[in-house]
Each structure stands twice: as structure tokens, then as C-alpha cells.
C-alpha positions as CSV (number, residue, x, y, z in Angstrom):
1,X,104.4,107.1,107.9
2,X,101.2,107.4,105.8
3,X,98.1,104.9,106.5
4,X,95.6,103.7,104.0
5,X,92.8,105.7,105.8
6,X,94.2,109.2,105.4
7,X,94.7,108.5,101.2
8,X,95.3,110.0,99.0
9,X,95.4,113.5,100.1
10,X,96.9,116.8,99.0
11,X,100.6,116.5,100.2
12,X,101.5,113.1,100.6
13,X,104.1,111.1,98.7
14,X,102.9,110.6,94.8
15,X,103.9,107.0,95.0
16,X,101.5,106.7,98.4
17,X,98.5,108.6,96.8
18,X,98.8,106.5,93.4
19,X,98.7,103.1,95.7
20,X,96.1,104.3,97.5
21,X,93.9,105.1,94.5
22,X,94.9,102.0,92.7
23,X,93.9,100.0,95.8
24,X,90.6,102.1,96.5
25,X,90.0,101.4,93.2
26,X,90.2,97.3,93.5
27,X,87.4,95.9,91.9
28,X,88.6,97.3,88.6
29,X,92.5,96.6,89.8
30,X,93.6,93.9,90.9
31,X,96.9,93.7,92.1
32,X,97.4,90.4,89.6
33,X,95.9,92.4,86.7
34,X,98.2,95.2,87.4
35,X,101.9,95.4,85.4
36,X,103.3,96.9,88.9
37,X,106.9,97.3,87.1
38,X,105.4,99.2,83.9
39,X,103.2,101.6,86.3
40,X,106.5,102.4,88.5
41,X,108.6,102.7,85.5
42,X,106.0,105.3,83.8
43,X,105.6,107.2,87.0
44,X,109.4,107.3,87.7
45,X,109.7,105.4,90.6
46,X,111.7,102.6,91.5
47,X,109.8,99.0,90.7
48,X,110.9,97.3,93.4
49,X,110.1,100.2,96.0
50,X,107.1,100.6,94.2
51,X,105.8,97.2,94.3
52,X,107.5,97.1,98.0
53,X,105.2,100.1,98.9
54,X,102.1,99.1,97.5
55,X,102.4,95.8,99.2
56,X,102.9,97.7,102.9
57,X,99.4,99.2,101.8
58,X,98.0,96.7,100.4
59,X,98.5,94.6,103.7
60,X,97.4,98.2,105.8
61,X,94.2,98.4,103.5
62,X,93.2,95.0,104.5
63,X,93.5,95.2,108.1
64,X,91.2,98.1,107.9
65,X,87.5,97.0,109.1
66,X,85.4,97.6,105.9
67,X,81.9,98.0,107.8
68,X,80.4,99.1,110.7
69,X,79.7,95.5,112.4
70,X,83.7,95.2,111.5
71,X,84.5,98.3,113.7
């Protein structure tokens, strides 16, 4: 299975690389701004494996250190 770190990148799942870019991108996207449903829906993807998805990376992205004195 994918981790945060190595997305997005050419070949991995579409609904992996869109989390990934939506969560790299989280000062401008928060997940309680976000209409996860109408994003899954638009994309063609399931909204409850969506939303199921993006919270496994969500949780993945945190537990990532953020800075070197983190590492």
C-alpha cells in the first residue's frame, strides 16, 4: 500500500494521488471545508471509500515528522 511520502506520483491509484495533493495542499483545504462526497462523486469514486481513503492518509500524513528536529 501507498504512503503519504511517495505522493502523488506517476502510476499510483488516481484516488491516492488526488488525497495526496488535496492533503499537501492543506492550508487552502481543509478536510472540514472540503464536500468529500461531491469530490468522489465528480471523480467517480465511491464516497465512502473515498472519504475512507483520505482519512488512512490523512492519519499517515500526520504521523509524518514535518521538520528536521521532528526527524
Amino acid at each position: 500500500m501507498n504512503t503519504i511520502h511517495n505522493l502523488p506520483r506517476p502510476g499510483a491509484p488516481h484516488m491516492d494521488n488526488l488525497c495526496a495533493t488535496i492533503l499537501q495542499c492543506d492550508e487552502h483545504n481543509r478536510r472540514e471545508w472540503l464536500n468529500l462526497d461531491r469530490i468522489a462523486k465528480h471523480q467517480g469514486f465511491d464516497p465512502a471509500s473515498f472519504a475512507a481513503r483520505f482519512a488512512e492518509l490523512q492519519t499517515q500524513m500526520s504521523l509524518q515528522p514535518c521538520g528536521e528536529c521532528e526527524k
